[in-house]
N, C-alpha and C positions, 0 to 999 in steps of 0.2 A: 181345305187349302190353308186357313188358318192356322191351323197345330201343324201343319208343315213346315208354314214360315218361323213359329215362334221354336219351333222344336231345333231347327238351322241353326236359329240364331244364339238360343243356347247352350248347344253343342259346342257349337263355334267358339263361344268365348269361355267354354270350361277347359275346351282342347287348348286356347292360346296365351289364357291370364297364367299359368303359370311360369315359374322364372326359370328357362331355359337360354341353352347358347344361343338362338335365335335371338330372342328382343332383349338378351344383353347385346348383343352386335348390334342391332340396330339403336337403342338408346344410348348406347355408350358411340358410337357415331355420329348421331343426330346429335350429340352435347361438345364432338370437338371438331365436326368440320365447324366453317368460318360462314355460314349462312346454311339455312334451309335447305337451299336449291342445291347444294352442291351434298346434299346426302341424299337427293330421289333416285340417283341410280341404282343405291340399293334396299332402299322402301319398292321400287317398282319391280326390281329381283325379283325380292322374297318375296313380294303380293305374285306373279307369275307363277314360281314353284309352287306355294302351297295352292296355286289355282291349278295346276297340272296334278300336283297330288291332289286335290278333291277330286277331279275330273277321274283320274286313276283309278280311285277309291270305288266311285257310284259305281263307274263301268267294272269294277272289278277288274282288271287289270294287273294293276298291281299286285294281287296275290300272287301271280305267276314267278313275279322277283325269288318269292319264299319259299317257292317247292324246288327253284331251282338250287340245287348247293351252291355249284359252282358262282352263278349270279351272287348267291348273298354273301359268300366266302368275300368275293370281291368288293364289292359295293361296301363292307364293316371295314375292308382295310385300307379302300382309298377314303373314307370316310373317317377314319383311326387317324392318317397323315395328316390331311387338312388340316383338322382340329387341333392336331397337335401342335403344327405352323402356324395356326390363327391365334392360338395361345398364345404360342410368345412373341408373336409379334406385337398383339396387343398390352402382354406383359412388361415386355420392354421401351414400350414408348413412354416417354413422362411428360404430359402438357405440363408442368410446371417446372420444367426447365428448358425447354423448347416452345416454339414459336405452335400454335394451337394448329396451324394451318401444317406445319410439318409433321405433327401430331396425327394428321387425321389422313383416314388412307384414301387414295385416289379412286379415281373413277372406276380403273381396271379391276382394282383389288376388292374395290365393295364387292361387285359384279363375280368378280370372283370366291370372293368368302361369303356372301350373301346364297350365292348356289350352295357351295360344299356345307354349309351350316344348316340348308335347308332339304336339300335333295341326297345328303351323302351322310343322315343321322337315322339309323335305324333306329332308333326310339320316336320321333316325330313320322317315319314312313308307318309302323307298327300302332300309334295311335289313331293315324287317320284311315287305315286299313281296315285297324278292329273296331273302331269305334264309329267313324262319321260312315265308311263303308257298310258297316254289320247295320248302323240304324237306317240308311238311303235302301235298303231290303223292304222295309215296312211300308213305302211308297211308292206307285206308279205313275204313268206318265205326266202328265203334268205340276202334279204335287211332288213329285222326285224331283221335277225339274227345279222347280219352285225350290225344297230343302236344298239341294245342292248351291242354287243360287246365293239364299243366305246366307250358308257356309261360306263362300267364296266373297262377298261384300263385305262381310263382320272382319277376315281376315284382312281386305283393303284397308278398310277405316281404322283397326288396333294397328298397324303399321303402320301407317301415316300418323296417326296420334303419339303411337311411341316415340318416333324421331321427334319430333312436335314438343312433349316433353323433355328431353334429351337438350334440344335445342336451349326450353326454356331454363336449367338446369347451369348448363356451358353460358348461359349469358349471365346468369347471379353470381358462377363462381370463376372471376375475375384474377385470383390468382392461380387456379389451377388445381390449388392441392387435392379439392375432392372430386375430380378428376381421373387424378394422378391415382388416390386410393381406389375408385370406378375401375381403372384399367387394370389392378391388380387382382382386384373380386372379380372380372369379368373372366379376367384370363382364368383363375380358379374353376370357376365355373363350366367353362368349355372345356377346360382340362378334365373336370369330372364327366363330365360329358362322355370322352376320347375313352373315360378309362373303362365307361358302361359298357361302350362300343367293341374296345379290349376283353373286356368278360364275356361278353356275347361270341367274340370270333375266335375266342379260346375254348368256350365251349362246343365248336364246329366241330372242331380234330378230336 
């Protein structure tokens, strides 16, 4: 039961410590809303998604998306848009010369770009597939249960932490500017993202 739980747990945070359009969205969020509370809409998102992709994952499920063309044709090119509107949106915003609060997106839009960043990146579906799915094989009932769980808790608490830091970040810097330089590394970043997604559904055809 043991190596179940600890084996979850670091899966979980190999799959999530690196630097992806996911918890650039979230820390670059959690740093320009105007408190805490007004970023859990999309800490509670993307903690949901990646708990429907784990679920996916164990059950195997999810691989069906991959055998279908048509499904993954689709899913890399609403997944290609998104990213590429979540880009410049966040590209274009500058908290340092707007008001932090006009800076930071709404309730709708987390919720919104918290899903497409998390459930519409065939690189984040693909690691949890091959990786948390292919390992949740080695385990049955209740110890699969057990590994799944941990996976799914580790992903709560780095999401909540991230925003958390994010937060603590947007409160030291008072004018803005590194900020302002966040929003353009982040957009970069999901832009690189957008453009994996692009090579992937180029090579479809």
């Amino acid at each position: 039961m043991l190596t179940a739980l600890f084996h979850g747990i670091i899966l979980a945070f190999g799959l999530i410590l690196p630097l992806g359009a996911q918890n650039v969205f979230i820390f670059n969020q959690g740093a320009l809303q105007p408190n805490f509370k007004r970023a859990i809409p999309m800490i509670i998102t993307a903690s949901l998604c990646d708990t429907l992709l784990i679920l996916l994952a164990v059950l195997g499920v999810s691989v069906i998306v991959f055998t279908i063309p048509v499904l993954q044709t689709l899913l890399f090119s609403i997944g290609l848009l998104f990213l590429l509107y979540m880009g410049w949106t966040i590209w274009k915003s500058n908290p340092g010369n707007i008001s932090r609060e006009t800076a930071a997106l709404s309730p709708r839009k987390q919720i919104m770009f918290a899903t497409s960043v998390s459930l519409l990146n065939p690189h984040a579906i693909l690691d949890t597939i091959g990786v948390i799915g292919t390992s949740s094989l080695s385990y049955t009932g209740a110890e699969r249960a057990l590994f799944t769980l941990s996976c799914i808790v580790i992903s709560w608490i780095w999401f909540f932490c991230l925003a958390i830091a994010g937060r603590t970040v947007g409160n030291i810097d008072k004018s803005g500017k590194f900020l302002a330089l966040l929003n353009k590394i982040s957009a970069i970043i999901i832009w690189s993202v957008a453009a994996y997604i692009a090579v992937k559904l180029y090579q479809l055809f």
